[in-house]
N, C-alpha and C positions, 0 to 999 in steps of 0.2 A: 620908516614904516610905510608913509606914505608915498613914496618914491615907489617901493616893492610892489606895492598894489598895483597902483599904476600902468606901471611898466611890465606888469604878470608877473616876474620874477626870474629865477632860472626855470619852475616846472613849465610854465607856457613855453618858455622857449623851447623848453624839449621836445614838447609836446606838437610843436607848427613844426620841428624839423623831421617828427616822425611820420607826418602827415605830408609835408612835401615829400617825403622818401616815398612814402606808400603811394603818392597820386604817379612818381616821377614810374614808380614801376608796373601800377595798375595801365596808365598810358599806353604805353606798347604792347603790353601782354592783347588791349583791345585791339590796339590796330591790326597786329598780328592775326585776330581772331577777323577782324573784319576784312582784311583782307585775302584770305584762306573762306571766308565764304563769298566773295566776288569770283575768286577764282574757281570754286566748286559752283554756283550758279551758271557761268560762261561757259563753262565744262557741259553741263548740263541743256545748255543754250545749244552749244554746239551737235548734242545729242540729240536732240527733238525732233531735225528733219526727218536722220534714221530711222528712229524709234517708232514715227508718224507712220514711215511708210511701210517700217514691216509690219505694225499692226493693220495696216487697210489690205497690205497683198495679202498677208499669212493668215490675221486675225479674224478681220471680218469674213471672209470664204469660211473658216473655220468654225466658224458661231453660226452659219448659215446652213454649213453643212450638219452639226448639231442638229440645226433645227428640221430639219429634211429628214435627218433617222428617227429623230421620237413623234414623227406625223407619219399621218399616211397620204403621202404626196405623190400622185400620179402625173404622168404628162398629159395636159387636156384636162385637168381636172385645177380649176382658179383657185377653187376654196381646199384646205388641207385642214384634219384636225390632231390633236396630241391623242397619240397614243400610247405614249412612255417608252418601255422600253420590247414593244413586242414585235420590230424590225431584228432586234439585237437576238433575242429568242426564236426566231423564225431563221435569224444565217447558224445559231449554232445545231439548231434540228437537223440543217440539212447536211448530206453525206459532201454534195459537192462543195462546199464550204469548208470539211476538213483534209479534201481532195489538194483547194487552193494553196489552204497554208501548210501541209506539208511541202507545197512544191514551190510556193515563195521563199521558208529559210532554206531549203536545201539550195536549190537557182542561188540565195545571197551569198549561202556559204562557199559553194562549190566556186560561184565566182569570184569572190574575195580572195580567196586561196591562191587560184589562180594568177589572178591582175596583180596582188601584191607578191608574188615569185617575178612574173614578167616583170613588172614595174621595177622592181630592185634591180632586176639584174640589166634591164635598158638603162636604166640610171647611171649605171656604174658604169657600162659602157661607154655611154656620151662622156664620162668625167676622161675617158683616155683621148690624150693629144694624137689627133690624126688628121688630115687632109682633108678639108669639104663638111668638118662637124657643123658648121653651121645651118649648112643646106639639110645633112642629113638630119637633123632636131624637128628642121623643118617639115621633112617629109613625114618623120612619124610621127606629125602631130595634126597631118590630114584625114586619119581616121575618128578622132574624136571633132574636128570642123567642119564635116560635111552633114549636109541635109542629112536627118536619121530616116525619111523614108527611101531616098536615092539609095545609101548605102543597106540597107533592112533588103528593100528590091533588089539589090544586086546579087545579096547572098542568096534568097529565096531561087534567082536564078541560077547559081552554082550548087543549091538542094535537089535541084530539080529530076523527078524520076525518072527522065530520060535525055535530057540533056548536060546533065551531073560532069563541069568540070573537074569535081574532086574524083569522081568514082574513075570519068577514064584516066583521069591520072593514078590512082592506085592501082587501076588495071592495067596503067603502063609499066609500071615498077615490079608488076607483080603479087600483090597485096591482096585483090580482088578478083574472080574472073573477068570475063570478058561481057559486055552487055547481053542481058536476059540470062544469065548465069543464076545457079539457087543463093551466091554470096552477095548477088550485087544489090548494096542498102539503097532503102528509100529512106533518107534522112528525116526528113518531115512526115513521115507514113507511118512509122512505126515508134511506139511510146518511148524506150529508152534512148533511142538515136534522136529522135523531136528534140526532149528534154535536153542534150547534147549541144545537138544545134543551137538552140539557142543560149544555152550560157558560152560558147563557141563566138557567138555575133554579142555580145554582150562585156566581152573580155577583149575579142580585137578591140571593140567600140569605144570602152574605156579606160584598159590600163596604160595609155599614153597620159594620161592626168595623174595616176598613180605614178609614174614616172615623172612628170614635170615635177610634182608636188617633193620627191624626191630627192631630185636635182637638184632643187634651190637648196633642201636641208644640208643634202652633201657640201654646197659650196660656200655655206655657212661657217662650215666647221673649218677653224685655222689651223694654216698648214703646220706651224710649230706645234700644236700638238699632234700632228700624226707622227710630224719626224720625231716628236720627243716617246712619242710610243713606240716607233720601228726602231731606235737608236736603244730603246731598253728589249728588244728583243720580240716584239708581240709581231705574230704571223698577221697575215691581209685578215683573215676573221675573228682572231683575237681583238685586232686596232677595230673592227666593223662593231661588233656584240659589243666590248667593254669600252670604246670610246664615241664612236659616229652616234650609235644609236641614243644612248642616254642624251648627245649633245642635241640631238633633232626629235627626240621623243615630243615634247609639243606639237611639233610640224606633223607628228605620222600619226598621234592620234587625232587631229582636227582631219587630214584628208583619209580616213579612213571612217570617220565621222561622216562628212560629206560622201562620202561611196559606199559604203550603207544604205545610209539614205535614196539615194538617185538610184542603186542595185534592186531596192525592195520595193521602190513605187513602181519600177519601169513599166509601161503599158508597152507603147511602140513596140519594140523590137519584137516581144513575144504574138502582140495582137496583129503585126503583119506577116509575121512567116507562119503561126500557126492558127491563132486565133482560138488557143487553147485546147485544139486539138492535139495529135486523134485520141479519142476516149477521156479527153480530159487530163491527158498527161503532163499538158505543157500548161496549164490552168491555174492561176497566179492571182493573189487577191486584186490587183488593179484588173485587170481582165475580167473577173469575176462582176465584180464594183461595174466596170462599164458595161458588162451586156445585160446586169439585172435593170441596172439603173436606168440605162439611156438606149438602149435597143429594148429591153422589154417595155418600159417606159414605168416602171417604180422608183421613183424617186428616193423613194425613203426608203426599203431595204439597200439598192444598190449605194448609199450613201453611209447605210448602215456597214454594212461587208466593208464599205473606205476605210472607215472610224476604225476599223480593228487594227489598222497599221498600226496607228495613235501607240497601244499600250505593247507592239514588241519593240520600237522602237523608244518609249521613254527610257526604259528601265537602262537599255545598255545607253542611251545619251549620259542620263543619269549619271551612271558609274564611271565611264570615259572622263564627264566633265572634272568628277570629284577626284578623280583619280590626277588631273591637270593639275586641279590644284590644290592637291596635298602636294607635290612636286614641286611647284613655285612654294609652298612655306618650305 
């Protein structure tokens, strides 16, 4: 009896092996845990630079310009005070302000359309094996690499009312009369030719990145599955629609995300060939934004007319994104 005490007995012993079982398995389950948060900390470590710098480029300009439309901040004037939201109520009053943004989504849309038909179909041509592709990737991808006001100035020269490369070339083909003719256009002169024009300079400009952006997708996709879709029968656009596309969907909605984007800020191109002219045809909320802001010198509505981009662009980032990633679950 007294040995039993002693010694605990059989329940202690059961009892220290249930207890070594439980520490031998609590053990790893922590290191596991600790080490799964070294590796999310380091993850995180490694994120900070980014994070730091898109909030100083993107975030702070963005808190500032904020602060520029609920004041009334003039140029030459040090002190600014809050006036809420009476910048925001003063662009929607005006008529020129519904002028802009009808003629910012039409310009996005009109251009979109466009650059992403070109863009697909440049793409698909680079993917054909021929002679000198490397050079030629090369060459059309110098309209999106030069200066944007060298090539802006070049077209404004080929607009031009009377030295119009394009016009005597249609008048050489036949298309146009001959100079001072009642058909011959003034591209920049007249409201729905302006509007033209520059989604025109705005498409050459960019859809070579709609293109690249393209290209990579396409060369993503493994060649076993094309052949195993030609081998079952599927035409060149059958194998495009029910195979490339779903496989690059990611890739075309981030760069169509980003061309968006760049399509509906654009200032340049429009503010050197028209400058929002004639009659306000070509008049675009950046353009807008810039001449109340910084040529009239109001800081705070022309910052206000900026901030309007903000809300047509969250809503489709919005939907794009989630749409991403219901796709990845």
């Amino acid at each position: 009896m007294t040995l039993s005490s002693s010694s605990g007995g059989p329940d202690a012993a059961s009892a220290r092996a249930a207890v070594v079982s439980v520490g031998a398995r609590v053990r790893p389950r922590a290191w596991l845990h600790s080490q799964s948060s070294q590796r999310l900390a380091f993850g995180y470590l490694l994120l900070a630079p980014a994070v730091l710098y898109v909030l100083f480029l993107v975030g702070a300009p963005f808190l500032f310009s904020l602060w520029l439309a609920l004041s009334d901040a003039n140029v030459g004037e040090p002190v600014a005070s809050f006036v809420g939201l009476e910048n925001f109520r003063a662009a929607l009053e005006s008529d020129v302000f519904y002028i802009a943004l009808r003629n910012s989504v039409l310009f996005t849309v009109v251009a979109a359309i466009f650059k992403g038909l070109l863009g697909t179909t440049l793409a698909l041509l680079l993917l054909q094996p021929f002679k000198g592709k490397k050079i030629i990737r090369g060459l059309f991808v110098i309209p999106f690499t030069l200066p944007i006001s060298i090539s802006v100035l070049s077209w404004k020269w080929m607009y031009d009312s009377q030295f119009s490369v394009i016009n005597w070339f249609l008048s050489r083909i036949g298309l146009i009369g001959s100079y001072g003719s009642a058909d011959w256009p003034v591209w920049l002169g007249q409201p729905h030719l302006a509007i033209a024009a520059c989604i025109i300079v705005n498409v050459w400009r960019t859809f070579p990145f709609s293109a690249i952006v393209l290209l990579a997708g396409f060369t993503s996709v493994p060649t076993e599955v094309l052949d195993a879709a030609k081998v079952d029968g599927c035409s060149f656009l059958q194998r495009f629609r029910h195979v490339v596309v779903p496989m690059i969907f990611p890739i075309l909605l981030i760069g169509f995300l980003f061309d968006t984007v760049f399509t509906l800020s654009d200032l340049s191109i429009v503010y050197l060939l028209t400058q929002g002219g004639p009659a306000n045809a070509t008049k675009i909320l950046p353009v807008l934004a810039y001449q109340v802001g910084i040529q009239s010198g109001a800081l705070g509505r022309g910052a206000a007319i900026s901030l309007f981009l903000f809300p047509l662009l969250l809503p489709l980032m919005i939907l794009l994104l989630r749409n991403l990633k219901r796709r990845e679950y």
